[in-house]
N, C-alpha and C positions, 0 to 999 in steps of 0.2 A: 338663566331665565328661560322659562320653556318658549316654544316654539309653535304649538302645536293647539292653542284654544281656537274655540269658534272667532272668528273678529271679523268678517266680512259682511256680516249683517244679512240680508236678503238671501246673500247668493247661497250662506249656507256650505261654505266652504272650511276646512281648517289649517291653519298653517301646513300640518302633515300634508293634507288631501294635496294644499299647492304646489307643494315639492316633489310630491311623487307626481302628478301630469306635467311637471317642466319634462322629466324622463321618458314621457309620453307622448310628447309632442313627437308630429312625425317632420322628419327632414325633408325639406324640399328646396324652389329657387329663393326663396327669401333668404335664405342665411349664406352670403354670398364666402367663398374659399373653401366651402365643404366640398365633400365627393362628390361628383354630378349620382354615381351608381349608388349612392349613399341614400336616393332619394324614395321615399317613401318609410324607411326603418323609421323607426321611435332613435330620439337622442339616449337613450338606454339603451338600444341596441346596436347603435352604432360608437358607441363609448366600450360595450361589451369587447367588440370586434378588437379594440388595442392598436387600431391602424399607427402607422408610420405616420410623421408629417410629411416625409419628406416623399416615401416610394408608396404612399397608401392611396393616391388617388386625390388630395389637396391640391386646387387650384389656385392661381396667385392672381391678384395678389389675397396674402391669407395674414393675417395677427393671430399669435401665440403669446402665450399667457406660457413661464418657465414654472412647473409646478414646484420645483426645490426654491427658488427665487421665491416667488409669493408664499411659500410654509417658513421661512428664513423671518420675511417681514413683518407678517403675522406674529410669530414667535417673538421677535425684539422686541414690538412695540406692547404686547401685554409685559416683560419683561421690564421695560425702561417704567412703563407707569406703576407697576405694583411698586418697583424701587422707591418710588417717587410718593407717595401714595396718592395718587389720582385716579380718580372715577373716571373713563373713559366711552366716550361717546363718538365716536368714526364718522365723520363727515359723510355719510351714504352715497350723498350726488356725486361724487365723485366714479363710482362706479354704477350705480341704479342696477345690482346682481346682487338678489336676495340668497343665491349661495353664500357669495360672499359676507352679505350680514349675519349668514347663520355661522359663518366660520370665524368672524370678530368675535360673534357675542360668545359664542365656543370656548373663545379663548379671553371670557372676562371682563368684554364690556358690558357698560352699564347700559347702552343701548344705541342707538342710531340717530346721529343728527341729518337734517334735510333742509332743504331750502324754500319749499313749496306746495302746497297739498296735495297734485298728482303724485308727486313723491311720498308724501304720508300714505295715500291709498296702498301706492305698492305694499310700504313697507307693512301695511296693515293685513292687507290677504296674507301674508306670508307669515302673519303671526307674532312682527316684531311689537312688546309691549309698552317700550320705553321708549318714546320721540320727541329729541329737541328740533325744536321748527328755529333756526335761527334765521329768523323773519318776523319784523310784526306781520298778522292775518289780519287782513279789514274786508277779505271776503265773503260777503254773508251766503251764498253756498256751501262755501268751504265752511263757515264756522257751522252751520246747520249740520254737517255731515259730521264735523268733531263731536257737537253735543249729541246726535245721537252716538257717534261712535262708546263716547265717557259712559253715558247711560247705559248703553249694551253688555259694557265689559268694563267689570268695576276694578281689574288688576290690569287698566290701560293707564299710564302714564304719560303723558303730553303736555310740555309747557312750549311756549314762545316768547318772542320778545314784543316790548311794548316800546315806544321812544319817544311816544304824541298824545298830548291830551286828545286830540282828535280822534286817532286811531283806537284808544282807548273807548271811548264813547261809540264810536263806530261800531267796536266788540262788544261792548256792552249791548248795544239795541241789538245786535244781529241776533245775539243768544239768547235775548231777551224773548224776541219775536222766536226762535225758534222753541221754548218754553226748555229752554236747559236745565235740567236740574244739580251737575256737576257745575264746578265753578272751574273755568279754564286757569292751569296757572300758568303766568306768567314771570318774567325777568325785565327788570327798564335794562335797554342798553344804553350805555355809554359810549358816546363817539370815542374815535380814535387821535381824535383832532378838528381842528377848524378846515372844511375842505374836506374832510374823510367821506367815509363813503354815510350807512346807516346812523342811528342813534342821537337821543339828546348830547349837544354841544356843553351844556355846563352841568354842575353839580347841582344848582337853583331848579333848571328844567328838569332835571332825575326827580329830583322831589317832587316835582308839581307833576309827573307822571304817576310816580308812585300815589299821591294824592287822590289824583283822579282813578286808581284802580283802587284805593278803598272806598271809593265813593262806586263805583260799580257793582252792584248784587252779582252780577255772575261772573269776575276775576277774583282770582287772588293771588298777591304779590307774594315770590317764591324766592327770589333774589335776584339778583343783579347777573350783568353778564360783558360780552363786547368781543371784537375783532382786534386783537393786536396787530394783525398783517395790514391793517389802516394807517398805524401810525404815519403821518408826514415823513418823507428821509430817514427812512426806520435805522438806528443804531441800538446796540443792546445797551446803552444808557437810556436813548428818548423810551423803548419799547420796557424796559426794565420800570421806568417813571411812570408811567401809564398805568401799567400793572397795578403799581403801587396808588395809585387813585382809585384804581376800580375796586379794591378789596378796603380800600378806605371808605369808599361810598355805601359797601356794603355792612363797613361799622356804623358806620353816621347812620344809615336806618334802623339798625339793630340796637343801637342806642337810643335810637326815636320810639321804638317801640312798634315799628312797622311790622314788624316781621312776627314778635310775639302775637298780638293783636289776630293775627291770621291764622294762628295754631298749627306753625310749620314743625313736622318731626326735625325737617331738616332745613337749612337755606342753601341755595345756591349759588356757588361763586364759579362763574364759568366763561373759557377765553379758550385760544389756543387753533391755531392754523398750523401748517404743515413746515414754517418757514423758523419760525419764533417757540417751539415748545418746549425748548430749555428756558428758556427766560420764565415761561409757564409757571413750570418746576421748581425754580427758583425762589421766586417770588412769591407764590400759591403756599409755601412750606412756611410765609411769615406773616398769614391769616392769623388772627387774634382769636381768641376763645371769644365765642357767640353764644348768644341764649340757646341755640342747638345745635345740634350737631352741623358741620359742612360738608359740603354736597362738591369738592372740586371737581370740574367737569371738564376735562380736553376735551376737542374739538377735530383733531385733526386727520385727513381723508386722504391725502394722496400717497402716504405710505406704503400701500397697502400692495402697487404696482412698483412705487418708485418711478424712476424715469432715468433717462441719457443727457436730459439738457437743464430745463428750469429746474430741478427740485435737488439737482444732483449737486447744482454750487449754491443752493439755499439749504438745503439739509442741518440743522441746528447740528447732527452726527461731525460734520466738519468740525465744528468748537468744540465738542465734547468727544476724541474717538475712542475713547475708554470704554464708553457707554456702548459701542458697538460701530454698524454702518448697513444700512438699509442697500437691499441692490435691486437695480434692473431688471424687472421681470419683463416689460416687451420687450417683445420684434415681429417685425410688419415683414413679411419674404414677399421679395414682389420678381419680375423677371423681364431680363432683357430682352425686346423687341425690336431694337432701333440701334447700331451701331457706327451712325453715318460719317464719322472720322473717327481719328485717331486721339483725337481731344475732348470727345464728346459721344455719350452711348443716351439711353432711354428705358424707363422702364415704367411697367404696367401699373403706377401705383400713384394715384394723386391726392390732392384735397378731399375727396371724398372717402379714403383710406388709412392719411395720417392726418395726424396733430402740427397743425402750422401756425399757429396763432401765437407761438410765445418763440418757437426756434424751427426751421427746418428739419428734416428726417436725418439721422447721423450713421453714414456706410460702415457695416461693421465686419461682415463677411460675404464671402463668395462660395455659393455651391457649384461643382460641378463633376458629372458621374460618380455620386457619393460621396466624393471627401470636399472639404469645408476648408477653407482659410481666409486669415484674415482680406480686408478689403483696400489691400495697401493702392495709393495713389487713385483713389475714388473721395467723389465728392458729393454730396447735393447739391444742387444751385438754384432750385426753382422748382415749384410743382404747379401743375396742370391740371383741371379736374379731374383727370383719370389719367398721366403722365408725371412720371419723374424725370427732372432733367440732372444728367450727370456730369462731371466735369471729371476729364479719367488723365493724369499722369503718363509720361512716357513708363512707371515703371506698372505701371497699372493691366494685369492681367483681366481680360474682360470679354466674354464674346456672346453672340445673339444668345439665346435659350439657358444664360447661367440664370439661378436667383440670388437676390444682392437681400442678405438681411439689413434692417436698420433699426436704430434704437432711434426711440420717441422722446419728447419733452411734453409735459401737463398731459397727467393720466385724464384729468376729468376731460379732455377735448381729444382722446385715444378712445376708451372707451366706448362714448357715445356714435362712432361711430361703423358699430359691430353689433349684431345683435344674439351671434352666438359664438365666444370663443374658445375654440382648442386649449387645452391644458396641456402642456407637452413635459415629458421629461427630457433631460439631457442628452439621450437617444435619439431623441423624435415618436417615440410613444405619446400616445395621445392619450391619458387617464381620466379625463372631465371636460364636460362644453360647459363655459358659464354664461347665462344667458342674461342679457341686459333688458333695463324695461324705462327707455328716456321719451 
């Protein structure tokens, strides 16, 4: 899918044009763990340069992105879906690094899912065509900017979800008033449960959603959709059942004649989080023949980094390791300043550096005068906004000025808080900054 049309509207930008000024942007204090002497080159010309992580002039604390790591992950998971045959759409939020959207879709997605319209903007200057909003939109700025967006560029692709006669109606007047001429599509979703997060609760509500977007001049219903990682006490029975109702709902309307009625090339049957996408594949494979073709759509974003903690004992790869195993692309290097027992050291790297919201930062090695070993009898125990506290072993080698790497847990809360990361090889070669936009 190209990359490279006008899509910005006003500014007159092309995807191309945005990619080459990410490499033009000049380095300065905002991108905190680069070279202080780094500052004023263009990130093209300090990418040129091939520095070291480690002796190049990187300050800590710094996050590194493992460039064999993330070409591994990338690689799998276009590999596990073609197997599969699923259309594939990446979670975006997850990272907000439209390198990285250029390097899924590189490798075969169908496009980029989001969760919000500053995230659509993104993905839009940079030229991405195809966006699931897996969100209903009742923003009428936001829809204003979609309808002119559809009008502008007629090879744009954008559907969302709907779950509320309200919200429907909502979308309808917003487009209405902005004199849409495209018809937004949409998907009803389906809760995951009583108590789940988004979506109509019953099969009665999906209908009376659907209802209400034929009854809107400017929607049209594309198909059905939903979050497995909702399910109640998710087991791969309740989350396999699930499955099995949401691709049934999308019979019952295709049976109804919902979907003919709207003159879809294709309908859409789309699920699939980071935790659950074998059950996806499983299930997804026993969709019934439809008046058109089917549109399966995964969903899933954290891949892409992987992780140390949450995603490493939810990885669906654990049930299935045939299929392969996604790995760890972070690590946070941050360095010790504080060694005030023998029980206990400190290091420059807090809340504001890692991901703590699902697990602490996990001690994986030690540098020190260029050689690396593991981070035996080191612990995390606590972070500080700008402090790591550690908990260090009698056998625990440690002292002021070492850096301690650690691996993260939940890329989307790694990411966001970096706004341009090193690409390192297994050396410490630094080959690409990917730059974030949350």
């Amino acid at each position: 899918m190209p990359l490279d049309k006008d899509v910005t509207g006003s500014q007159d930008v092309t995807g191309s044009e945005a990619f080459a000024r990410l490499a033009e942007e000049r380095v300065d204090h905002r991108f905190k763990g680069l070279p202080p002497d780094a500052t004023g080159r263009t990130v093209g010309e300090l990418t040129a340069e091939r520095r070291n992580l480690f002796t190049g002039g990187f300050t800590t604390p710094v996050l590194a992105l493992s460039a064999e790591r993330l070409e591994h992950n990338l690689a799998l998971m276009e590999t596990y879906t073609v197997r599969h045959g699923l259309a594939f759409a990446p979670h975006g939020k997850t990272s907000m690094a439209p390198q990285l959207f250029r390097r899924q879709i590189e490798r075969g997605a169908w496009g980029v899912t989001l969760a919000v319209p500053h995230q659509v903007r993104v993905a839009r200057a940079f030229g991405v065509e195809r966006i699931f909003l897996a969100n209903e939109l009742v923003d009428a700025a936001a829809l204003r900017w979609i309808a002119a967006e559809l009008d502008r560029d007629p090879a744009f692709r954008f559907l969302c979800y709907v779950d509320s006669v309200r919200g429907v109606e909502a979308m309808d007047a917003a487009l209405s008033a902005a004199g849409a001429t495209r018809a937004v599509d949409v998907v009803v979703e389906l809760a995951a449960g009583d108590g789940a997060r988004t979506g109509a609760r019953t099969e009665a509500e999906c209908a009376a959603v659907a209802d209400a977007v034929a009854a809107a001049g400017t929607l049209r219903l594309a198909g059905v959709a939903g979050y497995e990682g909702e399910v109640p006490d998710a087991t791969p029975e309740r989350v396999h059942a699930w499955l099995r109702r949401l691709i049934a709902l999308a019979a019952e309307f295709d049976e109804a004649g919902r979907f003919t009625s709207a003159g879809l090339e294709e309908i859409v049957v789309s699920a699939g989080g980071s935790a659950w996408f074998d059950a996806v594949a499983d299930v997804f494979a026993e969709i019934p023949e439809l008046s058109a073709p089917v549109l399966k759509l995964l969903r899933s974003g954290a891949y892409v980094s992987h992780d140390d903690g949450h995603y490493r004992h939810l990885t669906p790869f654990n049930r299935v390791p045939e299929e392969g195993a996604l790995e760890p692309a972070f690590r946070l290097w941050a360095q010790v300043v504080s060694r005030p027992s023998a029980e206990q050291a400190f290091v420059n790297a807090g809340k504001r550096d890692a991901a703590y919201d699902l697990d602490l930062p996990f001690a994986q090695a030690v540098r020190r005068d260029g050689a690396e070993r593991p981070a035996t009898g080191i612990e995390v125990t606590g972070l500080s906004d700008q402090h790591g506290w550690l908990r260090t072993a009698p056998e625990a080698d440690l002292e002021v000025g070492d850096w301690l790497g650690m691996g993260l847990s939940h890329p989307c809360t790694s990411f966001d808080k970096w706004q341009l990361i090193p690409v390192a090889e297994a050396d410490g070669t630094v080959v690409e900054y990917v730059r974030t936009y949350f």
